[in-house]
C-alpha positions in Angstrom: -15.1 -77.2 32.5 -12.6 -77.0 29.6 -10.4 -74.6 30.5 -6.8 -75.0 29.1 -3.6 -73.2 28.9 -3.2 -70.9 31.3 -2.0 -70.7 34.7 -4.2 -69.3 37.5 -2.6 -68.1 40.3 -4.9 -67.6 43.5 -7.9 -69.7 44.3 -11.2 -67.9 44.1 -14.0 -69.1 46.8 -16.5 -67.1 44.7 -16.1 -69.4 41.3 -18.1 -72.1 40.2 -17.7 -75.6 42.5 -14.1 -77.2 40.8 -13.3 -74.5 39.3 -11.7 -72.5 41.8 -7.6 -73.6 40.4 -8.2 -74.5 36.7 -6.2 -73.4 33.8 -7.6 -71.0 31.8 -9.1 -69.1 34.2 -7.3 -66.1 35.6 -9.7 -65.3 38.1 -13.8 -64.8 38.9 -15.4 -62.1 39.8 -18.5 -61.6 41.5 -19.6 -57.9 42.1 -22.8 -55.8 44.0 -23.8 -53.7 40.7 -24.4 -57.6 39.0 -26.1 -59.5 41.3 -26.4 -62.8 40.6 -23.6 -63.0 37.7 -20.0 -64.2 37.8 -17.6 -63.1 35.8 -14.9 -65.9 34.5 -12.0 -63.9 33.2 -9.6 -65.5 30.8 -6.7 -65.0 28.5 -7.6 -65.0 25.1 -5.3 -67.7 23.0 -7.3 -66.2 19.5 -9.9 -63.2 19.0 -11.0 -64.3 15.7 -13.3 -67.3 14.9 -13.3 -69.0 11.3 -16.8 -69.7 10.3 -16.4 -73.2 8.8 -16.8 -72.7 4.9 -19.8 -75.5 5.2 -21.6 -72.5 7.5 -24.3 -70.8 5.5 -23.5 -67.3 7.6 -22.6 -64.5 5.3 -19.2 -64.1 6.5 -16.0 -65.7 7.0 -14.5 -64.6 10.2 -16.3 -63.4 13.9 -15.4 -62.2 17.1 -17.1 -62.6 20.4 -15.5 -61.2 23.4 -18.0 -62.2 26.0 -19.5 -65.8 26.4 -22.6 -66.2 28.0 -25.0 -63.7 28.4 -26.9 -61.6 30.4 -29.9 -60.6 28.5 -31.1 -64.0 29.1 -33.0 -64.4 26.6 -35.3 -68.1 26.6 -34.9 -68.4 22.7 -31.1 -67.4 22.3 -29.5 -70.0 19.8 -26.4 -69.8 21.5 -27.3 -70.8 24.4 -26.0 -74.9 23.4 -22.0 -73.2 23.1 -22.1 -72.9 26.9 -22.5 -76.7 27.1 -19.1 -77.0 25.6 -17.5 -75.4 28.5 -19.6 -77.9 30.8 -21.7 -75.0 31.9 -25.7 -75.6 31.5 -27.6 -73.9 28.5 -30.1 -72.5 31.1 -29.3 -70.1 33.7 -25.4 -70.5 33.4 -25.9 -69.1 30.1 -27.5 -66.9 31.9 -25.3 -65.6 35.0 -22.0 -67.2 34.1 -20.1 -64.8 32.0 -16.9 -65.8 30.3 -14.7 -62.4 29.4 -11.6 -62.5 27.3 -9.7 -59.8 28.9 -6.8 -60.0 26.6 -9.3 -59.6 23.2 -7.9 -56.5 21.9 -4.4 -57.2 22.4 -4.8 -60.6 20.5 -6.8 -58.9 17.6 -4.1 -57.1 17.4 -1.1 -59.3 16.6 -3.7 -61.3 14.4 -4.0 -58.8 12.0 -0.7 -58.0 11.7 -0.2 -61.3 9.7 0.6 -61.0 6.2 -1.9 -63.3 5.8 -4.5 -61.8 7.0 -6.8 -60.3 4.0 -9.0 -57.8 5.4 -12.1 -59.9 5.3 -15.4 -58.5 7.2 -15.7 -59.1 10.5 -18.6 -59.9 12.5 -19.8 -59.0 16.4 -22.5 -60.3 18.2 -22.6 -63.4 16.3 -22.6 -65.6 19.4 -23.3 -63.3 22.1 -23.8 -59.8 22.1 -20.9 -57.7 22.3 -22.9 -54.7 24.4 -24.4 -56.7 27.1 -24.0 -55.8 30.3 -20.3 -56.9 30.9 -19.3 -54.2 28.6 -19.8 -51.6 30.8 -17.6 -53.1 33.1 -14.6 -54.6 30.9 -15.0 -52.0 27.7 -13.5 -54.2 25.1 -15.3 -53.0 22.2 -13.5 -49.6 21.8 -10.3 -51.5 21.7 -12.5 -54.2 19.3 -13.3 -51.1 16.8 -10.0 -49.6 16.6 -7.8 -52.2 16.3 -10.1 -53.6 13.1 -10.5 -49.4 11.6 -6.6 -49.1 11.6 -6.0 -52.4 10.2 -8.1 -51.7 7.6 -10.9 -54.1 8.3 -14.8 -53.8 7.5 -17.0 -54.9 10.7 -20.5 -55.4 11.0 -22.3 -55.2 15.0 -25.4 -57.0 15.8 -26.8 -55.6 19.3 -29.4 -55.7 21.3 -27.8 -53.4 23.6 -28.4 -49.5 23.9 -24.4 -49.5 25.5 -23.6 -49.3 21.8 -24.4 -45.5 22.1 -21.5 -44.8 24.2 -19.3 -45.8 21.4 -20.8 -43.9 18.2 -18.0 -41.2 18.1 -15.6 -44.1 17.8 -17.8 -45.7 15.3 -18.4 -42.6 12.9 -14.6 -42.0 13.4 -14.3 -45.5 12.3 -16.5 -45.0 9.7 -14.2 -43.0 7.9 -11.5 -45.8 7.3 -13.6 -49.1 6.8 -17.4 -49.9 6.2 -19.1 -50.4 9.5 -22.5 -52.4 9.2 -24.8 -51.8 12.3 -27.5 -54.2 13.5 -30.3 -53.7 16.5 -32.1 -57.0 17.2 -35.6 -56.1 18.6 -38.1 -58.6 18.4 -40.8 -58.0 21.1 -43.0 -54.4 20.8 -45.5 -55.9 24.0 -43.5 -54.9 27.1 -44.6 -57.4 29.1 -44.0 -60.0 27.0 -40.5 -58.7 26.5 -39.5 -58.4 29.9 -41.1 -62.1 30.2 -39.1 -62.9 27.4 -35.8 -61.3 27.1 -35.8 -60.2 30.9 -32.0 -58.9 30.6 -32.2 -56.3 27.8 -33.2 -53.3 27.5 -36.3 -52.1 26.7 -38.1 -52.0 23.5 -38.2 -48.1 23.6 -34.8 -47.7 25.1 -33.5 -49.6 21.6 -35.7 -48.1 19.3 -34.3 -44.8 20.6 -30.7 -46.1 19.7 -31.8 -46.8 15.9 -32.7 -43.1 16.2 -29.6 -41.8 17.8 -27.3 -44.1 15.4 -29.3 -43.0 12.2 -28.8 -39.8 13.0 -25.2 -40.0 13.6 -25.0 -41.4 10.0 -25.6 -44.8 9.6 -27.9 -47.1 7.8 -29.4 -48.9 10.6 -31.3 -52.4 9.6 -33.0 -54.0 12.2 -33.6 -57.9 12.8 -37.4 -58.4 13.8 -36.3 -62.0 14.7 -37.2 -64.6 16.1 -41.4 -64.4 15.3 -42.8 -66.4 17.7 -45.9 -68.1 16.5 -49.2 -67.6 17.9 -47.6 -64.8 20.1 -45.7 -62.0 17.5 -47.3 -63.4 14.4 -50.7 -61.5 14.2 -51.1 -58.4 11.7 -51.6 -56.3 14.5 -48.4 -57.0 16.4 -46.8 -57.2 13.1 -47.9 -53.4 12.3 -47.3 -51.9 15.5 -43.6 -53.7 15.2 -43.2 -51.9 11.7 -45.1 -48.5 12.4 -42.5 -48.2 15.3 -39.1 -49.2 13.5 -40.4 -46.9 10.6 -40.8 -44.4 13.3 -37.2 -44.7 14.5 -35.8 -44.6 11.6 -34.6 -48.3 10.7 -33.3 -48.4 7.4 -34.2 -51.8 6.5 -36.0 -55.0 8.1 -35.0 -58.9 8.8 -37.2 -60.9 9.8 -37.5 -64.6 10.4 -39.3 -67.3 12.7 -38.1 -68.8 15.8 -35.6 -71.9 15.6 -34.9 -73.8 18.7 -32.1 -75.6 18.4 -31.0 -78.8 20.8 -29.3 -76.4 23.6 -32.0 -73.8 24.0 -35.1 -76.0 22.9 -35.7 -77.2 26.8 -35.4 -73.8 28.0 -37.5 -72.1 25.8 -40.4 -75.3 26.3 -39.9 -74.5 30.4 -40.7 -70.8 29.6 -43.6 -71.7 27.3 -45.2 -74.3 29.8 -44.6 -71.7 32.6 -45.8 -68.5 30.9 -47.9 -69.8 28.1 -49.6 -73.8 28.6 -51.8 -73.2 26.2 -49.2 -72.5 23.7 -47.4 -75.9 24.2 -49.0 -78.6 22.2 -49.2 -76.3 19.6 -45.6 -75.2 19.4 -44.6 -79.1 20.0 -46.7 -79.9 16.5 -44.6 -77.1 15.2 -40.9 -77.9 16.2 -41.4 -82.2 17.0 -38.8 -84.1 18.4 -35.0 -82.6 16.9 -36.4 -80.0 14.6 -34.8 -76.6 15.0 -37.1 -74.5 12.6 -40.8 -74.2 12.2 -42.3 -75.6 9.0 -41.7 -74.2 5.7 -45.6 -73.9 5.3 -45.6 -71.6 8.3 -42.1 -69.3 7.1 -44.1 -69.1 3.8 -46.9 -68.1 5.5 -44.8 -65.4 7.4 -43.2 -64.0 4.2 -46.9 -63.6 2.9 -47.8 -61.5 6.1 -44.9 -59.9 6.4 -43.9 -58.4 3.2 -46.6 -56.1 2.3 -46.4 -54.6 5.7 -42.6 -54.1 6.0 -43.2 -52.4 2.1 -46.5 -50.1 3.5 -44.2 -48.8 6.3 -41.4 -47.8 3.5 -39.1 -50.2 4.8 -36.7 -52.5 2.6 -38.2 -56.2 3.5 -35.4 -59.4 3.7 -36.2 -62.8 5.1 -33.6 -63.9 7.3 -32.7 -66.2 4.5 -32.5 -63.6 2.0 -29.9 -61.9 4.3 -27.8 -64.5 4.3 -27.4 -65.0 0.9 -26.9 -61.9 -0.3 -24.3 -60.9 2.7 -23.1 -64.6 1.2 -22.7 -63.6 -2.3 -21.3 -60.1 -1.3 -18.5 -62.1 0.7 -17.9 -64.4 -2.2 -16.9 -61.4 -4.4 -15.0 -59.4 -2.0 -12.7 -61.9 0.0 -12.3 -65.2 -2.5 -12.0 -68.6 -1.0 -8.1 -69.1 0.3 -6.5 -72.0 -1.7 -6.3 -73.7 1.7 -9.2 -73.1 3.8 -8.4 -72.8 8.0 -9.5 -76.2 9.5 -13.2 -75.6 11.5 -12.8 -75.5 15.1 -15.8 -76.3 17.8 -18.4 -73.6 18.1 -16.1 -70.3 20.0 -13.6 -72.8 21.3 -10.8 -70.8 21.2 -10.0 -68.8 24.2 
């Protein structure tokens, strides 16, 4: 594993076999109330990530406290970054948490920089910034603050219903910067979803958290991402999806259809032959050999289906394309290109 600059100090038996006195670790943690997961604490050398200017993602900068992550979801496109740190996309992902203890503190001296021009900041990116390892480390108060009194917009994309615990931070927030909030929920069939995403919380239990956040003030969109063909594609799921998001409250709807990229496509094909065999020939014909998104026949056959049902539920409809260029051409006017762009670095390789 990749783990440099820093200085360990004791020998854990509980880490990962070699990694029990490598730099960059500060220690592992293993503890009853998270069975099953280890904890890799480290100190943080940079909070925030520049998104390479090639990137079509509709912001510039991002920061992503946790790596790895427990909702353990089979279709999670991050799941390849966990490769990098010679961890497997699969389970690791899954149970091997990597916490940057130090996050806030870092933030912190970052954006003292004169440099530093106040750019919008994304969370949960990568890996969601309310899974479970946030009720034990609680880095996102310290996150939230430290961008609000330097004057710096945010947005949050959760899955996680933790996010509650922090809305009087967030309205408080609110006051000095514009906060952009997010809830990812993508399977209404509870069985599915617990198949599927067996980490998170429930559907309900997030649906209720677009109703507590609205009602604390915000403008909550939610992303109804990824579709999964022949599973959350019918006009049935589709309304029942909608009627319950209207329901709740959601301000506004993006949706798109799975991608599978190279680290999570095995994964995801182990679930599908596992759970769903007679799904697999026909999701093969859909993503063959390297391709990461389904066919543009099918996404225009999804905007078709989708649209007049997000409108008949009063909700504001945007493709997951859409979103991204318009949070791109918002980004373009607010924060201009730098004369010198920062030079890319691998995907959250900076501790």
């Amino acid at each position: 594993m990749r783990w440099q600059g820093q200085r360990i100090e004791d020998a854990d038996a509980d880490a990962l076999p070699g990694l029990e006195n490598r730099g960059g670790i500060v220690q592992s943690v293993t503890t009853p109330e998270f069975a099953g997961m280890t904890f890799h604490e480290v100190l943080a050398k940079s909070a925030l990530n520049a998104v390479p200017a090639a990137s079509r993602m509709p912001f510039r900068w991002t920061i992503n406290p946790y790596r790895g992550c427990s909702h353990a979801c089979v279709y999670c496109f991050a799941r390849g970054t966990h490769q990098y740190l010679d961890l497997d996309a699969g389970a690791d992902f899954d149970s091997q948490i990597v916490v940057k203890t130090n996050v806030g503190e870092v933030l912190q001296k970052e954006l003292r920089r004169g440099s530093w021009k106040h750019e919008t900041v994304a969370l949960g990116t990568n890996t969601d910034p309310y899974q479970r390892a946030e009720g034990r480390y609680k880095l996102m108060p310290g996150i939230i603050r430290t961008l609000a009194d330097s004057g710096t917009p945010m947005s949050i994309l959760t899955k996680g219903t933790l996010i509650r615990r922090d809305i009087p931070l967030l309205i408080e927030a609110a006051r000095q910067v514009p906060i952009d909030i997010q809830m990812s929920i993508a399977m209404y069939d509870d069985a599915l979803q617990h198949s599927v995403e067996p980490g998170t919380p429930t559907t309900q239990a997030r649906l209720d958290t677009v109703r507590v956040l609205t009602d604390a003030g915000f403008r909550v969109g939610v992303f109804l991402m990824p579709v999964l063909p022949h599973m959350t594609d019918s006009v049935a799921a589709i309304d029942e999806a909608l009627r319950r998001l209207s329901d709740a409250g959601a301000d506004h709807v993006v949706y798109g259809a799975l991608h599978l990229r190279a680290g999570v496509k095995p994964w995801f094909f182990q679930w599908l032959e596992r759970e769903r065999p007679d799904l697999v020939s026909s999701y093969r014909a859909l993503y063959p050999g390297a391709a990461a998104e389904s066919p543009k026949g099918y996404r225009q056959w999804l905007a078709k289906r989708m649209r007049p049902l997000i409108r008949a539920h009063g909700l504001e409809a945007r493709s997951e394309e859409e979103h991204d260029r318009m949070r791109g051409i918002m980004r373009a006017r607010m924060n201009p290109a730098p004369a010198s762009a920062p030079p890319a670095s691998p995907p959250e390789m900076l501790f």
